[in-house]
Biopython code that builds the backbone (N, CA, C, O; Angstrom):
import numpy as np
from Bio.PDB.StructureBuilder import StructureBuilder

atoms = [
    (1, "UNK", "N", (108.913, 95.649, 106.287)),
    (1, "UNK", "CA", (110.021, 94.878, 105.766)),
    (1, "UNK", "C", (110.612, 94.034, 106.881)),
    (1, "UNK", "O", (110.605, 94.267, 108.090)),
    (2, "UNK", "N", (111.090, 93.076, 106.266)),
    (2, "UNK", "CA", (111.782, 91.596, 107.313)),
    (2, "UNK", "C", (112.911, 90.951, 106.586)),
    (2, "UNK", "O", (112.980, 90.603, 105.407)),
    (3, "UNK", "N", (113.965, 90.849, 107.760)),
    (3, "UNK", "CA", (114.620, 89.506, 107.535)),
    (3, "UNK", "C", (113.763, 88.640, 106.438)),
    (3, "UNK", "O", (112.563, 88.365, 106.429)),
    (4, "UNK", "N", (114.915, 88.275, 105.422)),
    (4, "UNK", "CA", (114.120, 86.916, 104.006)),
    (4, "UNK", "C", (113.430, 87.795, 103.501)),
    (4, "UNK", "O", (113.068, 87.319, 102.425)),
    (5, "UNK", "N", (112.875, 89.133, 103.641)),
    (5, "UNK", "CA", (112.380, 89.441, 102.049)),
    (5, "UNK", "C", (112.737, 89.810, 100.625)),
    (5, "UNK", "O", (113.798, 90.238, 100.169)),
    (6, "UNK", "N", (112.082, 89.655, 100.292)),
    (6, "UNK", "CA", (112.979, 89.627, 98.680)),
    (6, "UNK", "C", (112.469, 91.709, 98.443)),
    (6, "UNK", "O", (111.490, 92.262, 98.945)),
    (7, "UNK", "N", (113.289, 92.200, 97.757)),
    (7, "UNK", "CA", (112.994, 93.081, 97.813)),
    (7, "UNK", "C", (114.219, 93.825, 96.396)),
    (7, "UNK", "O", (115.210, 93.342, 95.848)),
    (8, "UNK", "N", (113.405, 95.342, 96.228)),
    (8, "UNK", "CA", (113.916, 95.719, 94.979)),
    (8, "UNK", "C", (114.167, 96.948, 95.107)),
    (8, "UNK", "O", (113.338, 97.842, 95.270)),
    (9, "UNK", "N", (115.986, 97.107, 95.000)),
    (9, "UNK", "CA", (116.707, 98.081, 94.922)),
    (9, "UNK", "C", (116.282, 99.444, 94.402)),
    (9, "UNK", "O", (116.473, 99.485, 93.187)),
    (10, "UNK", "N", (115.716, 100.704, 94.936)),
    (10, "UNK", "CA", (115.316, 101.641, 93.541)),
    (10, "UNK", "C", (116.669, 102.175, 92.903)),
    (10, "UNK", "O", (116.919, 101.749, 91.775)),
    (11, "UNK", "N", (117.369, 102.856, 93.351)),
    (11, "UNK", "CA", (118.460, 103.178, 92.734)),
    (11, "UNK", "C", (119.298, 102.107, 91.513)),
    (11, "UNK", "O", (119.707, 102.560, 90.444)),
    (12, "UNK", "N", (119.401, 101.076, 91.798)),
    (12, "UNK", "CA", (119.664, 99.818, 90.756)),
    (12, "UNK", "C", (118.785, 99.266, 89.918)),
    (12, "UNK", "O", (118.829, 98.984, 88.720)),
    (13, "UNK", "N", (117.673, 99.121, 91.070)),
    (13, "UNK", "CA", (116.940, 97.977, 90.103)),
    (13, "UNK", "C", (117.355, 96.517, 89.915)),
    (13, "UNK", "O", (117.002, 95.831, 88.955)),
    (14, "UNK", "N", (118.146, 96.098, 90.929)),
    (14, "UNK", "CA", (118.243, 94.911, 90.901)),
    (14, "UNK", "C", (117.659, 94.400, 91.924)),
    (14, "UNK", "O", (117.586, 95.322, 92.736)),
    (15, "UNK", "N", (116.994, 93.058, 92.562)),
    (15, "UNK", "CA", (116.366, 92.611, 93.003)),
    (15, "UNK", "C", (117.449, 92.028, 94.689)),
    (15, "UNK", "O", (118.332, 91.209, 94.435)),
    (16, "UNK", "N", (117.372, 92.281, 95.568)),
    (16, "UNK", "CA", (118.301, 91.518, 96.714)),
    (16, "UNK", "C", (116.741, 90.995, 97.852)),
    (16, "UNK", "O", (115.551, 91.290, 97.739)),
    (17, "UNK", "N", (117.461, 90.153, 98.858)),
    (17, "UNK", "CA", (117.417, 89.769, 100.193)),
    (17, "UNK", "C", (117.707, 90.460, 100.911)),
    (17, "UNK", "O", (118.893, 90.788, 100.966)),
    (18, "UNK", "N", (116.821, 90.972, 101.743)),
    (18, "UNK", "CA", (117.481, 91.643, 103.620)),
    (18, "UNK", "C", (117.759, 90.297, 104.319)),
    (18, "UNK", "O", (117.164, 89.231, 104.477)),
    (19, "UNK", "N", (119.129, 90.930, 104.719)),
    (19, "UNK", "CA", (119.923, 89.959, 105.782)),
    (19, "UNK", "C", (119.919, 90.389, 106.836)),
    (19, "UNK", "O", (120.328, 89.574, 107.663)),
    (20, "UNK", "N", (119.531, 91.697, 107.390)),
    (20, "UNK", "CA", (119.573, 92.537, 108.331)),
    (20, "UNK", "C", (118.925, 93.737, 108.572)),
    (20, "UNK", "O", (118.765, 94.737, 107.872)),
    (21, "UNK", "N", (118.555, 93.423, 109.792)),
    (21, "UNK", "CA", (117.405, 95.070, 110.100)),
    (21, "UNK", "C", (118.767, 95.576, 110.639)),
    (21, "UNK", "O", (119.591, 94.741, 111.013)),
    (22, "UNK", "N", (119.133, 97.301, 110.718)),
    (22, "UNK", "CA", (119.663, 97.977, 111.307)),
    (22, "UNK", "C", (118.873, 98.723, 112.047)),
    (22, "UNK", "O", (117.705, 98.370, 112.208)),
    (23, "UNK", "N", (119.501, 100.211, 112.793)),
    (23, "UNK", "CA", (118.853, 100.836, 113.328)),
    (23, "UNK", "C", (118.459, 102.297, 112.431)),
    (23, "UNK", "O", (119.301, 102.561, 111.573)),
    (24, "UNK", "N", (117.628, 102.988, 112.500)),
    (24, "UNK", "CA", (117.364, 104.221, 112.106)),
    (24, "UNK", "C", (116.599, 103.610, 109.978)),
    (24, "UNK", "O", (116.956, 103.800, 108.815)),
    (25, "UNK", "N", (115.559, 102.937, 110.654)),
    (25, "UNK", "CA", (114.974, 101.840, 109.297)),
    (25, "UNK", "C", (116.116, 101.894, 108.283)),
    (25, "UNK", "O", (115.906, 102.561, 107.270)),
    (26, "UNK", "N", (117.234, 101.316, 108.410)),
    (26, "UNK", "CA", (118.095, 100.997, 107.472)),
    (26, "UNK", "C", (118.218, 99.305, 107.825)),
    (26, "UNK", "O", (118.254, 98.698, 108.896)),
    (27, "UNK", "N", (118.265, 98.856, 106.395)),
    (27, "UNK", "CA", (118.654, 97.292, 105.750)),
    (27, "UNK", "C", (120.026, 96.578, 105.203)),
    (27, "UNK", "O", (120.775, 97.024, 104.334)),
    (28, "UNK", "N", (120.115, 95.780, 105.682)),
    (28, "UNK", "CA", (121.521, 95.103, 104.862)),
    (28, "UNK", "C", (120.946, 94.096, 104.435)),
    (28, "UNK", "O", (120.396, 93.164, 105.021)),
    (29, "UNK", "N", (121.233, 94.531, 102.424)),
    (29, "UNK", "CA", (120.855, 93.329, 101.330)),
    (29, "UNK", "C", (121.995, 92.927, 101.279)),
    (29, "UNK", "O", (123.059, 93.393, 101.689)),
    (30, "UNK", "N", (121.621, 91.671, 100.538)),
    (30, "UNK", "CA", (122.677, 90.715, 99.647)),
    (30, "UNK", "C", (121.961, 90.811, 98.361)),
    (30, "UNK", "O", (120.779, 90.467, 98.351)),
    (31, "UNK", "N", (122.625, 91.316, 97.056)),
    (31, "UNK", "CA", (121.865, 91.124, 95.800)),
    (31, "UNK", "C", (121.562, 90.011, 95.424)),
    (31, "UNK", "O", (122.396, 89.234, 95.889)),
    (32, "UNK", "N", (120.720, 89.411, 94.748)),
    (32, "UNK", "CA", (120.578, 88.189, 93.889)),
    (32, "UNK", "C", (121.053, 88.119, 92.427)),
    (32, "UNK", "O", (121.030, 89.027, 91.596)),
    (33, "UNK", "N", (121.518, 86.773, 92.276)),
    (33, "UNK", "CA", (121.963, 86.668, 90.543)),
    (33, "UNK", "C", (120.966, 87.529, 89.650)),
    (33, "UNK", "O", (119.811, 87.652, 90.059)),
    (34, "UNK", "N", (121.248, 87.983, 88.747)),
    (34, "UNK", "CA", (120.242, 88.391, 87.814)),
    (34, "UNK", "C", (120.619, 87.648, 86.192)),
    (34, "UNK", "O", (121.599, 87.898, 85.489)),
    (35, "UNK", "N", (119.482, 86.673, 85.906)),
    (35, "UNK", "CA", (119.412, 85.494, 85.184)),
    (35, "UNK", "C", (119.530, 86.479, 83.616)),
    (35, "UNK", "O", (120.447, 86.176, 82.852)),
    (36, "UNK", "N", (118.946, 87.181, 83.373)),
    (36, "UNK", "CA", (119.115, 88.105, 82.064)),
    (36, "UNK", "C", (120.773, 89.098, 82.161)),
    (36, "UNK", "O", (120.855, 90.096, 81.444)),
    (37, "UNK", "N", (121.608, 88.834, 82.791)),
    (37, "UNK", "CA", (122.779, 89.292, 82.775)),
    (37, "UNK", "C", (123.319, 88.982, 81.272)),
    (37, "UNK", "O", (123.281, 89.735, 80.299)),
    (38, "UNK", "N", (123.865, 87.570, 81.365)),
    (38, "UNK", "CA", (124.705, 87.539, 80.189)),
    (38, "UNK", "C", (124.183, 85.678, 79.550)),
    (38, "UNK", "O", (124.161, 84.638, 80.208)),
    (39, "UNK", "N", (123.968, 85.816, 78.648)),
    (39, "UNK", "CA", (123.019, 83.773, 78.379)),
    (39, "UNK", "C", (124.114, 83.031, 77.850)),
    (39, "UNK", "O", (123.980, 82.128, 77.024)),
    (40, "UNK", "N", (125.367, 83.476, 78.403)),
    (40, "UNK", "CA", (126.423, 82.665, 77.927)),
    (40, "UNK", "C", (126.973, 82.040, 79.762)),
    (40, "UNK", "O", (127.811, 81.278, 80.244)),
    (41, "UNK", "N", (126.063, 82.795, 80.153)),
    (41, "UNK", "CA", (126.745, 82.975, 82.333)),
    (41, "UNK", "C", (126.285, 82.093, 83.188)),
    (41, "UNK", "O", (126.764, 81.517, 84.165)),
    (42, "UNK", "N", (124.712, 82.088, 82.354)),
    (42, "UNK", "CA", (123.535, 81.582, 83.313)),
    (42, "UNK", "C", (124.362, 79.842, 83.836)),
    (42, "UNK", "O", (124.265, 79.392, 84.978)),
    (43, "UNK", "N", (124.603, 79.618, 83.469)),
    (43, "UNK", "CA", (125.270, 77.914, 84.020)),
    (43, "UNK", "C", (126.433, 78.249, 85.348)),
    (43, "UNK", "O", (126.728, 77.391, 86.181)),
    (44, "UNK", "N", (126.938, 79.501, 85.344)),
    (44, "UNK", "CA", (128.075, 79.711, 86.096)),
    (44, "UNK", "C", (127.280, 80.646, 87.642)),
    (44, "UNK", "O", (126.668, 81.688, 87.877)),
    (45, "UNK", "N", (127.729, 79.613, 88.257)),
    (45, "UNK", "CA", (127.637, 79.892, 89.986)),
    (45, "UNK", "C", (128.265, 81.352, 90.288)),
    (45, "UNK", "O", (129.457, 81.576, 90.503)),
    (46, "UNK", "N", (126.990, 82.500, 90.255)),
    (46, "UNK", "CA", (126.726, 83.586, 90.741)),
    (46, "UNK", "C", (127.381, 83.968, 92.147)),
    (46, "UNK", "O", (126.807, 83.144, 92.858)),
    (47, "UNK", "N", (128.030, 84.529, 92.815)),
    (47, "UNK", "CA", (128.074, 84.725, 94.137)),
    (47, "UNK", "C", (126.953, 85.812, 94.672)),
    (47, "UNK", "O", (126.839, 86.909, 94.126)),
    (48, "UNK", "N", (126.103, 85.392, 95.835)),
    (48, "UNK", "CA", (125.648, 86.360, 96.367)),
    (48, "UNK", "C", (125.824, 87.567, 97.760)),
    (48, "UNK", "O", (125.082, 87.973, 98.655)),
    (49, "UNK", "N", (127.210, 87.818, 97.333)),
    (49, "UNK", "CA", (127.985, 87.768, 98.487)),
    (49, "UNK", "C", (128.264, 89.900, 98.357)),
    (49, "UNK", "O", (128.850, 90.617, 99.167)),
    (50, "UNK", "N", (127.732, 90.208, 97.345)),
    (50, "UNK", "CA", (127.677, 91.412, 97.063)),
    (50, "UNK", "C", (126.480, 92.335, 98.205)),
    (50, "UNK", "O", (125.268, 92.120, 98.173)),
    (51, "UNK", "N", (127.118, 93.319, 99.119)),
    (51, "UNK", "CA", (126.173, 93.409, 99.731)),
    (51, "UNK", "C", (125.886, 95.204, 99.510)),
    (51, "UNK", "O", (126.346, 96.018, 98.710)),
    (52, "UNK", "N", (124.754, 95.323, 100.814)),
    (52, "UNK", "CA", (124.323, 96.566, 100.603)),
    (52, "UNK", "C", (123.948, 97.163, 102.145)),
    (52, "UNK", "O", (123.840, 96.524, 103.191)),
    (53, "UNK", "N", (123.795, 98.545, 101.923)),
    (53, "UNK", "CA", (123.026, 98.776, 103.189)),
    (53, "UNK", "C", (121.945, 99.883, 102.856)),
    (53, "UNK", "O", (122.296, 100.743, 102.048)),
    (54, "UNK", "N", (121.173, 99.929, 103.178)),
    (54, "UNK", "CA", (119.868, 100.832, 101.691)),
    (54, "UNK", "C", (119.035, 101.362, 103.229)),
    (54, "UNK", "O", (118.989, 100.594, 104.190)),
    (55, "UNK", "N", (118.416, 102.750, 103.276)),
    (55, "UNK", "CA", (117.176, 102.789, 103.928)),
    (55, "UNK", "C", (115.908, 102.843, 103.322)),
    (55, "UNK", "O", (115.587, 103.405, 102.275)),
    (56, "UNK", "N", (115.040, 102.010, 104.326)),
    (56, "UNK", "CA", (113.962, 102.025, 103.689)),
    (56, "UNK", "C", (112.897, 102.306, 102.475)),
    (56, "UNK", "O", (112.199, 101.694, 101.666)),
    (57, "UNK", "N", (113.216, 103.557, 102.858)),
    (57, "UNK", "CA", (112.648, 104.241, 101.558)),
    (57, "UNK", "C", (113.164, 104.098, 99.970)),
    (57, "UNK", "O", (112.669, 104.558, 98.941)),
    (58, "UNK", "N", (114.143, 103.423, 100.147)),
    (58, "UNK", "CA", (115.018, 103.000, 98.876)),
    (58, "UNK", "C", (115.033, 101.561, 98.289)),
    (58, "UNK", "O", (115.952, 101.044, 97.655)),
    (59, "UNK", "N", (113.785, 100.995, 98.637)),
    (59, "UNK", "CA", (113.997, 99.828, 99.024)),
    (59, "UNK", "C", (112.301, 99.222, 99.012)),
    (59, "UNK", "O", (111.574, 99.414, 99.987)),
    (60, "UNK", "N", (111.704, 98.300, 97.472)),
    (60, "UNK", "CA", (110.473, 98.252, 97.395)),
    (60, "UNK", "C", (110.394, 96.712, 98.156)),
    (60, "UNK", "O", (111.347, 96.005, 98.483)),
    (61, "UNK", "N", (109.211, 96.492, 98.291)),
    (61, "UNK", "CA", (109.331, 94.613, 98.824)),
    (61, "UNK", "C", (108.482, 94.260, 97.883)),
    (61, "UNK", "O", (107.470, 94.844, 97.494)),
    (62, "UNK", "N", (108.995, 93.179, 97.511)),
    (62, "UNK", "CA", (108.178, 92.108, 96.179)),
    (62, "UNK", "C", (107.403, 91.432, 96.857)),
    (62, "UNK", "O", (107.808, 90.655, 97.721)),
    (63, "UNK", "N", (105.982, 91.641, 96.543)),
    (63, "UNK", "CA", (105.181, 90.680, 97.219)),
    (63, "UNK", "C", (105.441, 89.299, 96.423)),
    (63, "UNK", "O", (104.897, 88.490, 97.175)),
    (64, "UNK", "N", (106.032, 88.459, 95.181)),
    (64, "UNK", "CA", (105.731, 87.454, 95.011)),
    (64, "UNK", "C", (107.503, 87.223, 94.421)),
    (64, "UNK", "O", (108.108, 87.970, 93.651)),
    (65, "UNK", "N", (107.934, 86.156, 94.974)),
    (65, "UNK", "CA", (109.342, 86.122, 95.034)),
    (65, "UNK", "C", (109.824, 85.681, 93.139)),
    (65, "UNK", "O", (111.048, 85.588, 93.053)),
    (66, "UNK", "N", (109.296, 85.496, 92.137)),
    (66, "UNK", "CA", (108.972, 85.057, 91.076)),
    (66, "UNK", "C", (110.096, 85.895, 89.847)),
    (66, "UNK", "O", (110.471, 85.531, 88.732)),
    (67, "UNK", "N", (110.451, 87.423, 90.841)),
    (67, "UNK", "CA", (110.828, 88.513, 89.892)),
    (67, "UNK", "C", (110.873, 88.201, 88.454)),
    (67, "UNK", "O", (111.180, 89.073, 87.642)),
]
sb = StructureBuilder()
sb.init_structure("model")
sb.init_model(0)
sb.init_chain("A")
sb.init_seg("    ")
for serial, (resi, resn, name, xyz) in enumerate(atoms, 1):
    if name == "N":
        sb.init_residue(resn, " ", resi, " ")
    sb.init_atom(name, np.array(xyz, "f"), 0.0, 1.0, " ", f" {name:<3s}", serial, name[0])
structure = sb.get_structure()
């Protein structure tokens, strides 16, 4: 795992970005919008400002950024 990967929460299941390697293989995500939320939303500017700090093991990497 790296800085910019897209990657998928197990406990949630929502899809984030690592913004940060820590130490002891722990990550700091930022979640991403999730477009199937609400189809009345999708036009309204998401913040991705929701963050996380997950270790590794909690934490799949998407090989194809497409989710």
């Amino acid at each position: 795992m790296n800085v910019g990967d897209t990657v998928k929460v197990k406990t949630t299941g929502r899809h984030a970005r690592i913004v940060g390697e820590l130490s002891r293989e722990r990550y700091q995500v930022e979640f991403l919008p999730d477009p199937n939320d609400d189809p009345l939303d999708r036009g309204t500017v998401q913040s991705e400002q929701w963050e996380g700090i997950y270790a590794a093991s909690d934490l799949d990497v998407l090989e194809d950024d497409s989710r």
